[in-house]
C-alpha positions as CSV (number, residue, x, y, z in Angstrom):
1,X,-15.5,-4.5,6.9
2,X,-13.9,-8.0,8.0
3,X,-10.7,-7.7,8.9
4,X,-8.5,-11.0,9.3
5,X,-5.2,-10.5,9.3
6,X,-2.5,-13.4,8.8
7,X,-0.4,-12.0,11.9
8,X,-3.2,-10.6,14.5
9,X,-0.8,-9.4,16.5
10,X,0.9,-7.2,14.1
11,X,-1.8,-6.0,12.5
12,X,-4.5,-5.6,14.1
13,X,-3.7,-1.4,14.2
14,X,-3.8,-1.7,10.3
15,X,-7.1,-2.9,10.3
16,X,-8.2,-1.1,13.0
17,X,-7.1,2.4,11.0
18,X,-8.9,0.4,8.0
19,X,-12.5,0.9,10.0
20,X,-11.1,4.4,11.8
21,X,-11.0,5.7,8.4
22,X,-14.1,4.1,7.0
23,X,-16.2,5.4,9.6
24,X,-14.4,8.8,9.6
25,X,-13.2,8.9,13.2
26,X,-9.9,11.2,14.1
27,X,-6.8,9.2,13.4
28,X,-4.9,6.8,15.5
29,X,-1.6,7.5,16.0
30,X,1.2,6.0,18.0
31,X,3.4,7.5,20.5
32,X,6.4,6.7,23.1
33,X,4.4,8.4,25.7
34,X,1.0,7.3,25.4
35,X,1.0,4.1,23.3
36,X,-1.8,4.2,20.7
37,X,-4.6,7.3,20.8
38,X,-6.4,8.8,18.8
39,X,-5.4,12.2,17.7
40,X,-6.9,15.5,16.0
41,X,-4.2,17.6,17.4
42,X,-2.6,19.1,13.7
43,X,1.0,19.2,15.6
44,X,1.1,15.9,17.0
45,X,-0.5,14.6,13.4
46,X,2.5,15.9,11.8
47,X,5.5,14.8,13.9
48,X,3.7,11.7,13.7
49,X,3.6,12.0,10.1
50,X,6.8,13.3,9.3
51,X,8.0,10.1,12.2
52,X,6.8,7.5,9.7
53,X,8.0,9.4,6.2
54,X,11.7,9.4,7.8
55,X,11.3,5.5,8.6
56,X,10.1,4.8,4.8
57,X,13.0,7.4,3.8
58,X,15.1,5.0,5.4
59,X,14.0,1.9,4.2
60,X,13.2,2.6,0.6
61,X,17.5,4.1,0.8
62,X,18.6,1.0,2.3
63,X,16.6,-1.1,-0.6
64,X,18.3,1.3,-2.8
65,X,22.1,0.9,-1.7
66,X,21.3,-2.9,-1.0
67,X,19.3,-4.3,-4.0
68,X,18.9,-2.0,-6.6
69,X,22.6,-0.9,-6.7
70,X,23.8,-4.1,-6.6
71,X,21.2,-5.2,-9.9
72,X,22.4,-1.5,-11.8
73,X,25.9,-2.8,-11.6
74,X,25.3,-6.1,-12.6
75,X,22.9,-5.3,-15.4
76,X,23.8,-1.6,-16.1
77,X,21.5,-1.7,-19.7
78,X,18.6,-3.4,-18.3
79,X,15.1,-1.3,-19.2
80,X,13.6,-2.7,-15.3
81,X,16.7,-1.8,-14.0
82,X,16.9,1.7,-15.6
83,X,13.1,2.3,-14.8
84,X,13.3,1.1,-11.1
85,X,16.3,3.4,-10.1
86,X,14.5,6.6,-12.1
87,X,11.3,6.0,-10.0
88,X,13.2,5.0,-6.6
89,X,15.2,8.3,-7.1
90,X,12.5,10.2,-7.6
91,X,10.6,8.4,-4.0
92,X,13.4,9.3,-1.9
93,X,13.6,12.7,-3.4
94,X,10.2,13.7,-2.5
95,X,10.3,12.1,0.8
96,X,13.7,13.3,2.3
97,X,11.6,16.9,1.2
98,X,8.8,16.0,2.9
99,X,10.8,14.5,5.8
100,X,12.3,17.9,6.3
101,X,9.2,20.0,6.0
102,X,8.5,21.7,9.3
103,X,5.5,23.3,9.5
104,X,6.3,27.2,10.9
C-alpha cells in the first residue's frame, strides 16, 4: 500500500492504521498518557472507542443545529432536506447510544 497523504503531518496515523489493519497488527490508539501505542487491551480499546464516537456525536450535532437546521427552515419541503435530517437523526441516535454504552 502507498500511502501519500496531502497533509503528512496530519495524516500520517491514518495511513499508518491503513497498513496496521492490512497486515492485521493490534490497533493503534491514542492516548493523553502515552501518545500513540498500540493496544490489545479490550478496556482501553473501548474508552478509546467510545472517546472518538462522543467527538463524532458532537460534530455530526453541531452540523445538525448549524447547517442542516438552518436549510429545513429555509426550505422546509425540500425532498434532500427531508432525507438528510431523517438519516442525520437517525446517526446521532445511534451514536449518543453507543456513546453511552459502558461495558459492565
Amino acid at each position: 500500500m502507498s500511502c501519500r497523504p496531502a497533509r503528512p503531518a496530519r495524516a500520517w496515523p491514518v495511513c499508518l492504521r491503513d497498513i496496521i489493519a492490512e497486515r492485521g497488527w493490534p490497533p493503534l490508539i491514542w492516548t493523553r498518557t502515552d501518545g500513540y501505542k498500540f493496544c490489545s487491551n479490550p478496556a482501553e480499546l473501548q474508552a478509546y472507542e467510545v472517546a472518538i464516537i462522543r467527538e463524532k456525536l458532537t460534530e455530526i450535532r453541531r452540523f445538525i443545529t448549524g447547517a442542516v437546521a438552518p436549510h429545513a427552515v429555509l426550505q422546509s419541503k425540500g425532498r434532500w432536506i427531508k432525507h438528510l435530517n431523517t438519516q442525520l437523526s437517525s446517526v446521532e441516535s445511534t451514536l449518543d447510544v453507543i456513546s453511552d454504552y459502558i461495558d459492565a
